[in-house]
C-alpha angles and dihedrals in degrees: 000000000000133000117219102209090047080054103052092045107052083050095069088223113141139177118264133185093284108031136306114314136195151135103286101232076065094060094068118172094264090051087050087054092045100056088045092061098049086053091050089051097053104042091045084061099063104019136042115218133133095207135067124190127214141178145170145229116220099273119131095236092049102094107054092044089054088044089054091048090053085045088055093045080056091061096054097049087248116143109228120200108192122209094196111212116005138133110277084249101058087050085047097045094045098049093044082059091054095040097231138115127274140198126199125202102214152126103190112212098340112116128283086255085067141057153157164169137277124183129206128198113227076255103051140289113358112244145237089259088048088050096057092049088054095052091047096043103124091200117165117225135155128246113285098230098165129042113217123225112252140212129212129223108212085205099102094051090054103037083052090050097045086051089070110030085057090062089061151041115260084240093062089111104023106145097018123118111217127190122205119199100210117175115130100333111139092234101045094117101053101045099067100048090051096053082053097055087052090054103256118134097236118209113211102224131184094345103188141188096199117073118257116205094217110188104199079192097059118021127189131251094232092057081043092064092041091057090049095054097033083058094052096035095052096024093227125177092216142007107203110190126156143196126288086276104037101239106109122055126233100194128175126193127227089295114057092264116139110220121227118250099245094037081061090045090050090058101036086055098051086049095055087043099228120181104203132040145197122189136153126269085250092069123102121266094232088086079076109037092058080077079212092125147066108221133355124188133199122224137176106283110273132074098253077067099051087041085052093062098049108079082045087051087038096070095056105028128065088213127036130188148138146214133193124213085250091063111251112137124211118200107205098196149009115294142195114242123170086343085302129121119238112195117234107266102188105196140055117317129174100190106059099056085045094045096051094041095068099033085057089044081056100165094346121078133257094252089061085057093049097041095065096057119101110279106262121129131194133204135189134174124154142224113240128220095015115151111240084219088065088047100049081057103050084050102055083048089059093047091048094044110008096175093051094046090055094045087055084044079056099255094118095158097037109126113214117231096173144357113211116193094181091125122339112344116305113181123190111204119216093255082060090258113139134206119196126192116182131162104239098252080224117040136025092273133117116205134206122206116190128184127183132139101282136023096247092064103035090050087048088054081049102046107034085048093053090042092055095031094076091056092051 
């Protein structure tokens, strides 16, 4: 017999901020199993359910890893009803409805040489708590030795995209011309088709099969050139795309420019009207600066953080949600829209920010939206293939010395105002600009996030910090 936790270990896998992520010649059947058991172990401790639900995004190694984890469910006498390829959302949505667990096969926008797993409670994201009971489960299970053939239910990708066609008339998007950069995203085949419902004319754009790691953090400058001439080629009024697992957003305005992740979450916020936020430290200012909430609170960057802060939020605000600077947009409780109700989806969507970005846009364009915040821009871009080893210790040097670190990053003359460890280094420098270094919690990378009042300076932070990192 086999022990989960010795398993899991000798595979070097480990939990992230958003699931568990590996190679994927790490994630073997039996580690599959493994982790699935764990899961089992600890859900049936706290819930009581027969079914499990499961889903993947379009990566070669996704379907037998789904097909291990539902081996493993065999063995346990679970019944396992498979939605094939969604958005992580509509798996989530669908199974919180049904009040089961789910399990996810993605790895979001790492590249196709890795994967990974991410676990929901009948009730949401698992947390942090959850994670560590599921690395320290010592359940027994036998070899998976044959992969079943699965079936997939179409239900969860209806019942995600009904969730959103009920909010609104079938003319909210009547005239607009709306791009959707499909390529291998998880949910490419329902967005078109739901701009169209609305009324839109939807342009296919890029439709790949081969995965694209698409970063909505930190996109790219050739897809920022392709934004830039589909939207003059086609003349849209807007290109939605999202990340390999649809749960984070990637929207451009009329003209070709890519919004930021929190700038989306800012407006989408103000639409739905919420009262309280919670939104990691790596979010703009300019949430609050807008002085349109209540309360906003900062957290460690990762949605079991946000979530963490809702039931807390909950008991003082009559609304509750969450961005990320990624985009994904977490709605903490139950709203009113179009006098209609929208159930809490606590964890990362990309539909509803898009969605309520171009209904508030109405007949002027995004831009004119973006254009009346406060002036704060923020800017993000990543080393590759930086051990995190090599960034946890640039970063205890800045803790230790913040003023030398930034000299060697070649901001020899930068003033600190305030150092902020909430997670990674965040300096504030005495203008309000801000430089942000923080280790990926998935992938050897280290980012940078900058913010100051226009592009050309927060891209300068960005860029001189990742050019003078590597020779620390």
């Amino acid at each position: 017999m086999l022990i989960s936790s010795k398993i899991i270990k000798d595979s070097g896998i480990q939990f992230g901020t958003s699931g568990a992520r590996g190679l994927v010649e790490q994630f073997t059947a039996n580690v599959c199993a493994a982790f699935t058991h764990a899961f089992m172990q600890c859900m049936q401790g706290q819930f009581e359910f027969k079914t499990v639900a499961l889903a993947i995004d379009n990566r070669p190694s996704s379907p037998a890893m789904a097909q291990a984890c539902v081996s493993a469910l065999e063995q346990l006498g679970i019944e396992a009803v498979y939605y094939g390829v969604i958005p992580t959302p509509a798996l989530a949505y669908v199974s919180m409805q049904d009040k089961i667990p789910s399990i996810m096969i993605t790895g979001s926008h790492i590249p196709f040489d890795r994967n990974g797993l991410k676990f929901y409670r009948p009730d949401g994201e698992i947390s942090k708590a959850d994670e560590q009971k599921i690395l320290n489960a010592d359940t027994e299970f036998s070899s998976i030795n044959v992969l079943p053939t699965l079936e997939i239910s179409p239900r969860a990708s209806v019942d995600y995209i009904t969730r959103y066609t009920e909010l609104f008339s079938a003319t909210l998007l009547s005239g607009k011309r709306i791009g959707v950069y499909e390529h291998s995203s998880a949910g490419r085949d329902l967005y078109g088709p739901l701009f169209t419902s609305l009324g839109a004319k939807v342009f296919s754009l890029e439709r790949s099969d081969e995965f694209t790691p698409i970063d909505t953090e930190a996109v790219s400058d050739v897809d920022k050139l392709k934004a830039l001439k589909w939207s003059k080629d086609y003349q849209l009024d807007a290109i939605f795309s999202t990340d390999g697992d649809g749960d984070r957003p990637l929207i451009a305005d009329e003209n070709g420019e890519w919004l930021r992740g929190d700038i989306l979450g800012a407006l989408c916020s103000q639409a739905l009207h919420i009262k309280s936020l919670a939104v990691p430290v790596s979010c703009n200012t300019v949430i609050e600066a807008l002085n349109q909430f209540e309360h906003v609170v900062r957290t460690k960057i990762g949605s079991p953080y946000v979530i963490a802060e809702f039931a807390t939020l909950a008991k003082d605000h009559i609304s509750v949600a969450g961005f990320e600077a990624n985009g994904g947009y977490l709605l903490g409780s139950d709203v009113l829209v179009n006098g209609k109700i929208l159930k809490a989806l606590p964890t990362r969507d990309a539909l509803l920010p898009a969605l309520m970005l171009l209904a508030e846009a109405g007949n002027h364009g995004i831009s004119t939206l973006v254009s009346a915040l406060p002036k704060r821009v923020t800017y993000s871009d990543r080393a590759q293939n930086f051990a995190t080893e090599k960034s946890l210790a640039i970063l205890n040097e800045g803790k230790l010395a913040p003023k030398e670190l930034l000299a060697k990053l070649g901001f020899v003359d930068a003033a600190i105002k305030d150092v902020d460890l909430t997670d990674g280094l965040r300096l504030t420098l005495k203008n309000d600009d801000v430089i942000h270094l923080r280790p990926s919690g998935n992938a050897p990378e280290l980012r940078c996030y900058a913010e100051s009042s226009d592009l050309i300076h927060a891209k300068f932070y960005v860029d001189t910090a990742l050019a003078n990192v590597c020779s620390i």
